[in-house]
N, C-alpha and C positions, 0 to 999 in steps of 0.2 A: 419155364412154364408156370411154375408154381410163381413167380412175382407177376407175371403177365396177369393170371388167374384172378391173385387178389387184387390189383387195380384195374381191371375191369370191375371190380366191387368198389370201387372207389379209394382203396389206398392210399398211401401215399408216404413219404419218408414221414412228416409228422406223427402219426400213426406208429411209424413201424420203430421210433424214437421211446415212445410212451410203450410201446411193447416189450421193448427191450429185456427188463427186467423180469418176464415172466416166458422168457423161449425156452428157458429150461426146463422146464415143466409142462408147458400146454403149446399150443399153435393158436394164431388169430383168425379169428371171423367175422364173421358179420351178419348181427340177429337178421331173419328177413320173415320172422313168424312168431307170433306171440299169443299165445293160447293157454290162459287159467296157468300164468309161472310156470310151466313148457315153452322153451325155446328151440326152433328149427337154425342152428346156427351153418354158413355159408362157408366152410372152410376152403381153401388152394383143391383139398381132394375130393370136394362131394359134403353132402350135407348131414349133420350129425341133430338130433334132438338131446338137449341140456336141459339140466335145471342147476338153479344157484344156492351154491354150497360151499360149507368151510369157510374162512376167513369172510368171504365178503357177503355171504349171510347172514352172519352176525354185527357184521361191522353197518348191514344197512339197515337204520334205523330208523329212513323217511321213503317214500315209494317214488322218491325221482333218484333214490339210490341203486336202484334195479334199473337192470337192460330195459330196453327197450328198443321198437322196430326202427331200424337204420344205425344200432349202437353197435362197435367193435370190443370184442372181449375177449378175452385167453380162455381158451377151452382146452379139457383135458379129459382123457379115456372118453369111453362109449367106439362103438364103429361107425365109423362111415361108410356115406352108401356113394356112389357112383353118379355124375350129376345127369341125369334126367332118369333117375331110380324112382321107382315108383313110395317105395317106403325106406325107413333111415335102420339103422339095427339099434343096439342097447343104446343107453343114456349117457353122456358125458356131464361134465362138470364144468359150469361156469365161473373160474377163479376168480378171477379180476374184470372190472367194468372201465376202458379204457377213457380218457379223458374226451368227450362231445366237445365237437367245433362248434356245432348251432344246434339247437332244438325247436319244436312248435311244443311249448305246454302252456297248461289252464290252470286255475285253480279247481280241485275236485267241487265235484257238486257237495248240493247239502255245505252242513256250516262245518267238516271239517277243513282245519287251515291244512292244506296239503295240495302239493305239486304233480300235476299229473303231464308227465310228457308224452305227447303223443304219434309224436316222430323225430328221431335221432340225426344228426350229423349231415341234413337236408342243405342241400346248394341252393336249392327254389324253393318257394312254397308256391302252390296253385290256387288260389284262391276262387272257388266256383259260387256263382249266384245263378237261380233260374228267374228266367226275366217275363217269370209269372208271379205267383201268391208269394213265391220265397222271396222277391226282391225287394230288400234294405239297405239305402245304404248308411245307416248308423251301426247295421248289424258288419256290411262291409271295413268299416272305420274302425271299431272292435278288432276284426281278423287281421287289417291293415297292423294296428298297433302290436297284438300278438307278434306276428310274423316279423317287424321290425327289432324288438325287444329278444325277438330267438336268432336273431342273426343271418338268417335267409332273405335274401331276394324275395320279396311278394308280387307275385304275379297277377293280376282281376282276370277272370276269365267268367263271361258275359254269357253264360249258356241258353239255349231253347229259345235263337233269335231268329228264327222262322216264327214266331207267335207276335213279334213285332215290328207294327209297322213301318213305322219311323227309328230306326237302332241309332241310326247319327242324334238323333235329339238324346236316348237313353245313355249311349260313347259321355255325351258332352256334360250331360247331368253325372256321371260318374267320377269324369275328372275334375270335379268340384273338390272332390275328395282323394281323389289318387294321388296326390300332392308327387306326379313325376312317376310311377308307377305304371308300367304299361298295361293294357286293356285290351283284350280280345273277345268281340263279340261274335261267337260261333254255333254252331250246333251240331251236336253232337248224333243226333239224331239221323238228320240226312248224311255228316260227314262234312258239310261245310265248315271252312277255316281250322279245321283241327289239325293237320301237318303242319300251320304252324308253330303249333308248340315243340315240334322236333327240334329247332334251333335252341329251343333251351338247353337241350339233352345232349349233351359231348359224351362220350365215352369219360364210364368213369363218375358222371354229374348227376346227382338225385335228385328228384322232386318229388313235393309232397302233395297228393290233392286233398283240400278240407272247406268241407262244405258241411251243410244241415241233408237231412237224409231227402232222395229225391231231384236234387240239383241234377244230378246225369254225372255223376265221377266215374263209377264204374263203366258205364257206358262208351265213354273219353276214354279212361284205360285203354278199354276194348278196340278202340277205333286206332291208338297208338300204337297197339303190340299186334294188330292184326288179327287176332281172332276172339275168342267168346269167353277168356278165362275168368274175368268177374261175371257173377249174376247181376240181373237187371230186374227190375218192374217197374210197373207202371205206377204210378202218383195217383191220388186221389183229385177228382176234377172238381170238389169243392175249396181245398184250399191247400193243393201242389204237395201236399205230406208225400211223401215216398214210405215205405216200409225198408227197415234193413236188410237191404239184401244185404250189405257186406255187415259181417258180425265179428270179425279181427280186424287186424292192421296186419299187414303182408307186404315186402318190399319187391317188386317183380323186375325183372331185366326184359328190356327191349333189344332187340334185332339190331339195332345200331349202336351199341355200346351203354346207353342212359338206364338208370333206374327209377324206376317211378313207386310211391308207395299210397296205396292205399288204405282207407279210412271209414272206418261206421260213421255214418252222418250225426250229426253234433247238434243238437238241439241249445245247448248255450255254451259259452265260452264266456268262463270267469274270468280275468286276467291274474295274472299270478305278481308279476315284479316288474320295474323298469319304469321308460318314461314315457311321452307324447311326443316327445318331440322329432322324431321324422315321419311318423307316420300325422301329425300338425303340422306342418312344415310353414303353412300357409299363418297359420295365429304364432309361430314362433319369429318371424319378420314382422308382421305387425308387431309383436309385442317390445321388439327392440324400441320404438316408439313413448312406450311405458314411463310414466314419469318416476315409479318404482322401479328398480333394477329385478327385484323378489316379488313384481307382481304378479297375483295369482289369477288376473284378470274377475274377480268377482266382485267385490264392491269397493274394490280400491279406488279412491277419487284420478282424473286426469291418465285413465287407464284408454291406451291407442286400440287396444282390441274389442273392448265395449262399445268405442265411440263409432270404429268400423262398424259393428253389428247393428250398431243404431242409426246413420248414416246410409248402408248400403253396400260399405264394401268387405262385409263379411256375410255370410249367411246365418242369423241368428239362432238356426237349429243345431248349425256347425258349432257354434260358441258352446250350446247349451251341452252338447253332446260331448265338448272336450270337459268345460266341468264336471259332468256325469262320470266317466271315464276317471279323470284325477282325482273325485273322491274316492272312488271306488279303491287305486293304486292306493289312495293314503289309508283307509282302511285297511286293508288287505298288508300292508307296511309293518300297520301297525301289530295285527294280530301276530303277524311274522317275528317281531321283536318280543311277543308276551309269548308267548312257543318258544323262544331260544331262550329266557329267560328261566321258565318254567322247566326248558332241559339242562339248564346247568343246576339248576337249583339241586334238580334229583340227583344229577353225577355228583354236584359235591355234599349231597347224602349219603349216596354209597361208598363214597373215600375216607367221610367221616365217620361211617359205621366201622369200615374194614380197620379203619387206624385204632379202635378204639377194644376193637376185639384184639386185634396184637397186641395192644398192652396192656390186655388182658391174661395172653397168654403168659409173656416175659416170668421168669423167674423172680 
């Protein structure tokens, strides 16, 4: 019962390989609440509330070194409560953060360089746009690149397509950009086309949905699990804003095995690391063309992907929008390199102080 339990959480021998080393001590779970460094963690027996301590408290010295919602960790003491208990009892200990198959992170807002993951160990990502004031799709192309670079499956999901008239013209403007990527235009509202996002969802298979606030995720949840457990509101009818109703990240279990997690609406998405190229898919074929091998397609002479956008068989906002995108990675690269630099510098500060006091002490 207890192995059935945790791969209905998604488990799996990978998993239970990396956990290994810490059965003697704790048991494994899986975050599915994250609330101000309080974790609701998901064990075989019922759910226990942790915080992270001891070794790997200290050992974490970046904030994508901490759990996060859909991460498996070794948890120790506190009580456990009973699963569908209404509250958890004392606090346990989060030892160890198990090794993420995939994640969706961003870089934090503001100028610090730092990794903000925003869901864990995801099979899907959901990608929600409302196909009112909130639809972009450069902002789409963005989430595309994210969600390829975190190792998830990205899914487009075309919300609040009762408001348009023609969805096949909006379908085909999408897949300009979805380079392969499938696209469901539904809504969420009436309940149209949303069972079929159940086929994503095997027993066992996570998805994440991540939108800007107002898209209808919550909503979708609600329409997938059957009843009202996210809040909902209504948008503002000037320019589609929604207010947060969801203010954590929470992993929920559906009636048919899937988990789904949800997300406070995202106002931007930094990109953190990685490349273009699948979520480009379309300027990475062209570019084999390149009379450089290393072109960066911007002022390089006898460049296939420029000559396309000037031509016609690229869309020249498309082009613009990958170079956007690619500085931004090389920036962001970069700061990433003057931070590592900048931490070894300090460590081999503190090795050179500590050596210098010992032989200080020596007789």
């Amino acid at each position: 019962m207890t192995e059935e339990r945790l791969r209905a959480l998604g488990w799996d021998d990978t998993f239970a390989a990396a956990f290994a080393p810490h059965a003697e001590r704790s048991v494994p779970g899986r975050v599915t609440l994250e609330h101000q460094k309080i974790y609701r963690v998901t064990t075989a027996d019922g759910d226990v509330l942790a915080r992270v301590r001891g070794r790997l408290r200290h050992q974490a010295e970046r904030r994508d070194a901490f759990p996060a919602v859909g991460d498996w960790v070794a948890v120790s003491g506190g009580s456990v409560a009973a699963a569908g208990a209404s509250a958890v009892g004392d606090e346990g200990a989060i030892e160890a953060l198990l090794p993420r198959r995939s994640r969706f992170s961003r870089k934090v807002a503001g100028e610090t360089t730092e990794e903000q993951v925003v869901a864990a160990n995801i099979d899907i990502v959901f990608l929600v746009s409302g196909l009112d004031h909130d639809f972009n799709l450069r902002r789409i192309e963005r989430y595309l690149t994210t969600a390829w670079n975190g190792g998830a499956r990205p899914i487009i999901i075309l919300n609040k397509a009762d408001l348009v008239e023609d969805i096949g013209a909006v379908v085909a403007e999408v897949e300009t950009v979805a380079c392969g990527s499938p696209i469901h235009a539904l809504s969420s509202k009436r309940g149209d086309g949303v069972e079929a996002l159940l086929a994503y969802l095997g027993p066992g298979q996570t998805g994440a949905f991540l939108g800007s606030s107002g898209v209808g995720k919550s909503t979708l949840i609600n329409r997938l699990r059957g009843d009202e457990r996210q809040r909902t509101a209504e948008v503002r009818v000037s320019d589609s804003r929604g207010r947060h109703t969801t203010t954590h990240r929470e992993l929920l279990e559906l009636a048919g095995g899937g988990l789904l997690i949800d997300t406070p609406g995202m106002r931007e998405v930094q990109l953190w690391e990685g490349s273009l190229e699948d979520a480009f898919a379309d300027i990475q074929a062209l570019a084999a063309g390149c009379h450089f091998r290393n072109c960066r397609h911007q002022t390089e002479p006898r460049c296939a992907v420029a000559a396309a956008a000037e031509h016609g068989g690229l869309d020249p906002a498309r082009l613009e929008s990958f170079r956007r995108l690619q500085r931004e990675l090389d920036v962001q690269a970069r700061r990433q390199d003057e931070l590592l630099m900048l931490q070894e510098k300090k460590k081999n500060k503190v090795i050179h102080k500590a050596m210098r006091n010992v032989v200080k002490l020596r007789p």
